[in-house]
C-alpha positions in Angstrom: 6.3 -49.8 -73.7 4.5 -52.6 -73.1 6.0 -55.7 -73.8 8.8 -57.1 -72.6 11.6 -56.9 -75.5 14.1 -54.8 -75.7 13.6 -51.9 -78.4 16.9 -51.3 -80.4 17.4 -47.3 -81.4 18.8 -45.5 -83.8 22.3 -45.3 -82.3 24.1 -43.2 -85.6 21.5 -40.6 -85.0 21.5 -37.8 -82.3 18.8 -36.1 -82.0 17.0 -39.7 -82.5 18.2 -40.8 -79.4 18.0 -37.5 -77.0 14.1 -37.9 -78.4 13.5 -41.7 -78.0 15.2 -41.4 -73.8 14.2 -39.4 -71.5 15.7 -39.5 -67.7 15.6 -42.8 -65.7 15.6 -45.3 -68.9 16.9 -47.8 -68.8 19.1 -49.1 -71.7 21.3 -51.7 -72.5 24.6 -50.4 -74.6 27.2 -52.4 -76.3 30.8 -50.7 -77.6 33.6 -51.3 -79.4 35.7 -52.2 -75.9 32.7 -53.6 -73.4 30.1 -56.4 -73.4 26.5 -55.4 -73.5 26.2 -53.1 -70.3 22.9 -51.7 -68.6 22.9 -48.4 -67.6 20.3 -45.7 -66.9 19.8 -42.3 -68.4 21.0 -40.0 -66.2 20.9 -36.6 -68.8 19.7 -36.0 -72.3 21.4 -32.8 -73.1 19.9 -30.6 -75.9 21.1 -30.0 -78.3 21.6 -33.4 -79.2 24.9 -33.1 -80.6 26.5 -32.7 -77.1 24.7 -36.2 -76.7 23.6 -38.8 -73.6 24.4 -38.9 -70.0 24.3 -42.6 -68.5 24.6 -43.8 -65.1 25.9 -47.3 -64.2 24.9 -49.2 -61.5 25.9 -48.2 -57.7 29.7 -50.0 -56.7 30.1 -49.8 -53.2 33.6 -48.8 -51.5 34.9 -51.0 -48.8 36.9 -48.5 -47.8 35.0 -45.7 -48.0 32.1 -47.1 -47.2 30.1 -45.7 -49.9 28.1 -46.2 -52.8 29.9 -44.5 -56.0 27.8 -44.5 -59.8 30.1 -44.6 -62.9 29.0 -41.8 -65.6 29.3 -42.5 -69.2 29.3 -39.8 -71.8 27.9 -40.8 -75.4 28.8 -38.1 -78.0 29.0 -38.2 -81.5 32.5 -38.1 -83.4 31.1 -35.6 -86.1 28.9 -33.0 -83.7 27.4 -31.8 -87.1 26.2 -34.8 -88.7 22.5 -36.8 -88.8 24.8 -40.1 -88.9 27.8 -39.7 -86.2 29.1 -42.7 -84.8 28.7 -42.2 -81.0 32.0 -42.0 -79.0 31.6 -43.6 -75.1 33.8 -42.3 -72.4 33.7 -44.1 -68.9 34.0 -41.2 -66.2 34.9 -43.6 -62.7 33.0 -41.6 -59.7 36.3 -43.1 -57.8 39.8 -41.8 -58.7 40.4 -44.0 -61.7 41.1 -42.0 -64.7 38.4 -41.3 -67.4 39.3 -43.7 -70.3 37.3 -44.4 -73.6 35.2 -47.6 -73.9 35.2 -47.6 -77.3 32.4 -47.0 -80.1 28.7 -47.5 -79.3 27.9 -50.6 -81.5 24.4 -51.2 -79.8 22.0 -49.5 -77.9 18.7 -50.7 -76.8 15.6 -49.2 -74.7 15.1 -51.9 -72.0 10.9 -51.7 -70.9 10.0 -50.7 -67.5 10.2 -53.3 -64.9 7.0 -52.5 -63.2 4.0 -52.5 -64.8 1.8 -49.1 -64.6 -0.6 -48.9 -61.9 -4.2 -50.6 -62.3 -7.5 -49.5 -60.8 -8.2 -51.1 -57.5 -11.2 -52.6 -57.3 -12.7 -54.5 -54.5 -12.9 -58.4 -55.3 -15.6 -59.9 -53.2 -14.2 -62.6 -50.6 -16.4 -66.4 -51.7 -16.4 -68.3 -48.7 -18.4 -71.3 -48.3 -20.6 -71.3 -45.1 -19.6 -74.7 -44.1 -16.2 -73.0 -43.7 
């Protein structure tokens, strides 16, 4: 991807979804129960109806002194349908319980934040010779 816009996806459709993310996106998710949130692909499981493995960002523990990742399961209500809504269920890496989040209402494909590798080529240093 090349510019810098978020790419909304096909978030009814499954096996759209598993194809358009691959591990490490990025993606920016809103639900029924949550503001937007950005999490990474952690997992695209195949086949698609078993859906998308997220990763939130790393929480750190004061008192474990650790750095714990929430994991977020997206799978379609209807396993056998092209146009599932996608259920959302928060799994805490802590001992919180697992609890729904709601319905996904968004999903977008955020672009890389670095751009790909360029050619280095040697620039030739102009210095005046009165410098």
């Amino acid at each position: 991807m090349t510019t810098g816009v978020p790419k909304p996806l096909a978030l009814r459709d499954p096996s759209a979804l598993v194809d358009a993310l691959s591990p490490g996106d990025r993606v920016r998710i809103t639900t029924t129960k949550r503001p937007p949130t950005i999490l990474t692909v952690a997992d695209t499981t195949h086949p698609p109806s078993e859906g998308l493995i997220f990763s939130g960002p790393p929480l750190t523990t004061t008192a474990r002194e650790t750095t714990e990742r929430a994991h977020y399961h997206c799978t379609p209500t209807a396993p056998d349908s092209l146009t599932s809504t996608m259920t959302v269920i928060e799994i805490p890496a802590s001992d919180t319980p697992t609890q729904s989040i709601g319905i996904l209402t968004t999903i977008a494909h955020l672009p890389r934040l670095s751009s790909p590798p360029t050619e280095d080529t040697p620039t030739p240093a102009e210095v005046d010779a009165n410098e």
